[in-house]
BAFI-3210 file (N, C-alpha, C; in Angstrom, 3 decimals, decimal comma, padded with zeros to 6 digits):
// residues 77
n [1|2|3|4|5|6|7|8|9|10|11|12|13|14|15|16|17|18|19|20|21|22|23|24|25|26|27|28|29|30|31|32|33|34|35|36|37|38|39|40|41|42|43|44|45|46|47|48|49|50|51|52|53|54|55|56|57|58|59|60|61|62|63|64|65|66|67|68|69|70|71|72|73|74|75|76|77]
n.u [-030,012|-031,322|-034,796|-036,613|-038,568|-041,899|-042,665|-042,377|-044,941|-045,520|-045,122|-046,731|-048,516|-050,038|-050,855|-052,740|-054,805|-055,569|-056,499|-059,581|-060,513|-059,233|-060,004|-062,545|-062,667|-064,372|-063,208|-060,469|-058,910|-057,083|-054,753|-051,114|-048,286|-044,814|-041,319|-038,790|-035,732|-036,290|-037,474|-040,099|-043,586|-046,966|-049,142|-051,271|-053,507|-055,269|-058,035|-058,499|-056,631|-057,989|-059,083|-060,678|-060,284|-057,133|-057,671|-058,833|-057,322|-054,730|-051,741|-049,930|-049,561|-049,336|-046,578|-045,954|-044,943|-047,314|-047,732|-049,646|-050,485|-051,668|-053,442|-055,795|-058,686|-058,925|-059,574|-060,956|-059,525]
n.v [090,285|087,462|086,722|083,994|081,091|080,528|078,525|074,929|072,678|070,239|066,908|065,962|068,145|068,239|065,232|065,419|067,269|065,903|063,792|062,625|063,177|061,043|058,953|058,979|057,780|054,829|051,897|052,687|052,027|053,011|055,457|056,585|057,902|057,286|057,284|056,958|056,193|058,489|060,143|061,801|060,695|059,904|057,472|055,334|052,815|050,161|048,066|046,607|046,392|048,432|049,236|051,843|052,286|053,370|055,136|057,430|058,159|060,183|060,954|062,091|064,653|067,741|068,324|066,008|062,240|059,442|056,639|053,703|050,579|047,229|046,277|044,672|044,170|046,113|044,751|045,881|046,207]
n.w [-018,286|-019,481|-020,583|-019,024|-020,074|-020,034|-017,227|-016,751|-016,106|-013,148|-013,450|-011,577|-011,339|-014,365|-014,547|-011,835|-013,124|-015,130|-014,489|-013,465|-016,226|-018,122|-016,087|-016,944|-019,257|-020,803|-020,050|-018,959|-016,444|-014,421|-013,892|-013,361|-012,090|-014,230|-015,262|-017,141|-018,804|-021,001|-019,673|-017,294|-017,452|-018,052|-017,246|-018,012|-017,052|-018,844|-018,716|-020,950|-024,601|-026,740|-030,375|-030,306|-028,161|-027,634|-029,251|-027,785|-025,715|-025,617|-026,719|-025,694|-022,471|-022,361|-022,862|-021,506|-021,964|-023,417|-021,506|-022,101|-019,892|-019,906|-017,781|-016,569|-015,121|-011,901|-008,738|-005,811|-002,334]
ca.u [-030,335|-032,429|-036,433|-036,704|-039,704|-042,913|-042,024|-042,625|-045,871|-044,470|-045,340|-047,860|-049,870|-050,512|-051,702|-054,100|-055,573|-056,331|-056,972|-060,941|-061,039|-058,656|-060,676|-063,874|-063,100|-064,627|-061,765|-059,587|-058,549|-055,928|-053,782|-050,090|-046,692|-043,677|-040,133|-037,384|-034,473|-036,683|-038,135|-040,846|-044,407|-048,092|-048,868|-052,684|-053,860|-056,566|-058,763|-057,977|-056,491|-058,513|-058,645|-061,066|-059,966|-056,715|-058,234|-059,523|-056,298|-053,480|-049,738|-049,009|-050,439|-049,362|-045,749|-045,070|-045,534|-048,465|-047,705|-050,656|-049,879|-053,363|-053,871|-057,079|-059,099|-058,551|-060,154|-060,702|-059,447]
ca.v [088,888|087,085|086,174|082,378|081,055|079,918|077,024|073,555|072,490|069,424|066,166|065,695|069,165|067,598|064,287|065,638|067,788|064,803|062,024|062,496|062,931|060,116|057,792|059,116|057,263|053,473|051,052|053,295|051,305|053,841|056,932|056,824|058,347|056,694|058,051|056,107|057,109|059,637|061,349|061,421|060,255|059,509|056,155|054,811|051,559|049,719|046,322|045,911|047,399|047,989|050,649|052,424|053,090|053,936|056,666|058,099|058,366|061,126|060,070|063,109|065,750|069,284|067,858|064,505|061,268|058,573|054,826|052,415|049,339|046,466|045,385|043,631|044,871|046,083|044,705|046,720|045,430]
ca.w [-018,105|-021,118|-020,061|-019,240|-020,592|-018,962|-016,314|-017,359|-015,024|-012,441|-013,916|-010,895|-011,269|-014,854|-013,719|-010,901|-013,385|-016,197|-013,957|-013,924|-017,647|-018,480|-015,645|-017,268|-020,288|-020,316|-019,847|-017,857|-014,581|-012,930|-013,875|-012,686|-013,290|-014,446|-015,643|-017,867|-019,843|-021,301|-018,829|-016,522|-017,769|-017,365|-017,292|-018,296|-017,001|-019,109|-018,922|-022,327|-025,112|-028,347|-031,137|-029,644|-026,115|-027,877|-029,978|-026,782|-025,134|-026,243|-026,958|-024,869|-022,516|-022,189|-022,740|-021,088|-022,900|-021,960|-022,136|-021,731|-020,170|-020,275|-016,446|-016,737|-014,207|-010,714|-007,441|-004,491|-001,139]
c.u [-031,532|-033,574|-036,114|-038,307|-040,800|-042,325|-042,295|-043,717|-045,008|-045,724|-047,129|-049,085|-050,631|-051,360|-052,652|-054,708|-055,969|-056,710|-058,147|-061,227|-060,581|-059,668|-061,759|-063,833|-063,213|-063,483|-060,327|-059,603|-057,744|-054,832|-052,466|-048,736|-045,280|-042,348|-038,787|-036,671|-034,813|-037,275|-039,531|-041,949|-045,685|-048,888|-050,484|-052,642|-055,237|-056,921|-058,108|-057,656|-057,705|-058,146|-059,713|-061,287|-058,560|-056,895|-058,351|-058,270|-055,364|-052,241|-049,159|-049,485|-049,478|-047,317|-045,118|-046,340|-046,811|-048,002|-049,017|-050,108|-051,827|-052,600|-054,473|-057,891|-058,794|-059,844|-060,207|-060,331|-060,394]
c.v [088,545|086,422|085,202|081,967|080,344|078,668|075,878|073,276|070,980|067,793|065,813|066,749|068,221|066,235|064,663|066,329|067,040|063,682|062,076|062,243|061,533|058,606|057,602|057,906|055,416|052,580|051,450|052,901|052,400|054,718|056,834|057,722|057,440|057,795|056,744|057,377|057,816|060,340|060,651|061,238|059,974|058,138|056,091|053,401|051,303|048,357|045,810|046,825|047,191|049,148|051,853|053,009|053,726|055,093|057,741|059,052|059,222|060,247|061,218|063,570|066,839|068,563|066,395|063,530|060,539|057,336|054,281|050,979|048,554|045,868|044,348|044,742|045,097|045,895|045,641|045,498|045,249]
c.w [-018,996|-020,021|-019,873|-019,819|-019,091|-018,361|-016,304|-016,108|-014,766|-013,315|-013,434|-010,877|-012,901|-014,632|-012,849|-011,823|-014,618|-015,548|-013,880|-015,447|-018,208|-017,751|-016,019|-018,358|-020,302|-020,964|-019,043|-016,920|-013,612|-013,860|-012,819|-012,941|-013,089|-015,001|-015,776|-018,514|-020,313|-021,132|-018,246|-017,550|-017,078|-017,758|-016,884|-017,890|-017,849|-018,726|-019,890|-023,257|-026,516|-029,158|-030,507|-028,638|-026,750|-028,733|-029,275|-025,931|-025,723|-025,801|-026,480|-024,395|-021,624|-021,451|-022,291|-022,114|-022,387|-022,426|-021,520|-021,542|-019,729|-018,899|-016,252|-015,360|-012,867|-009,835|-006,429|-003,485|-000,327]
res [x|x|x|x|x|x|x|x|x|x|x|x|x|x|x|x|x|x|x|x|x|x|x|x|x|x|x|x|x|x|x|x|x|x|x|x|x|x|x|x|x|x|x|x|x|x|x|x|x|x|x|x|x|x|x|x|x|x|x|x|x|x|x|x|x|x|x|x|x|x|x|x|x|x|x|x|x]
***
């Protein structure tokens, strides 16, 4: 029987282990996950977008994609 390779980590161990760094960075509102037609995902909320908060941000981590969508800011209840 052939090796399988190392085991893909679950979408959510990723996410709990970037959501401080990702919220660290200023304009970061909220860390979520999503999943379309091409798979699951980690999903950035900002205030706003600029070039400089996108610089900050990766277009992937440790396999899944990231989309940014621009919230504006969030209230607490």
């Amino acid at each position: 029987m052939a090796k399988s390779g190392p085991q893909k980590r679950s979408l959510a161990q990723v996410r709990a282990e970037y959501d401080q760094k990702l919220m660290s960075i200023d304009g970061v509102v909220g860390v979520g996950e999503g999943e379309d037609d091409r798979g699951p995902f980690i999903k950035v909320y900002v205030a706003r977008k600029t070039s400089s908060l996108m610089r900050q941000i990766p277009s992937q981590i440790n396999g899944y994609g990231v989309d940014v969508e621009v919230t504006g800011e969030f209230d607490a209840l």
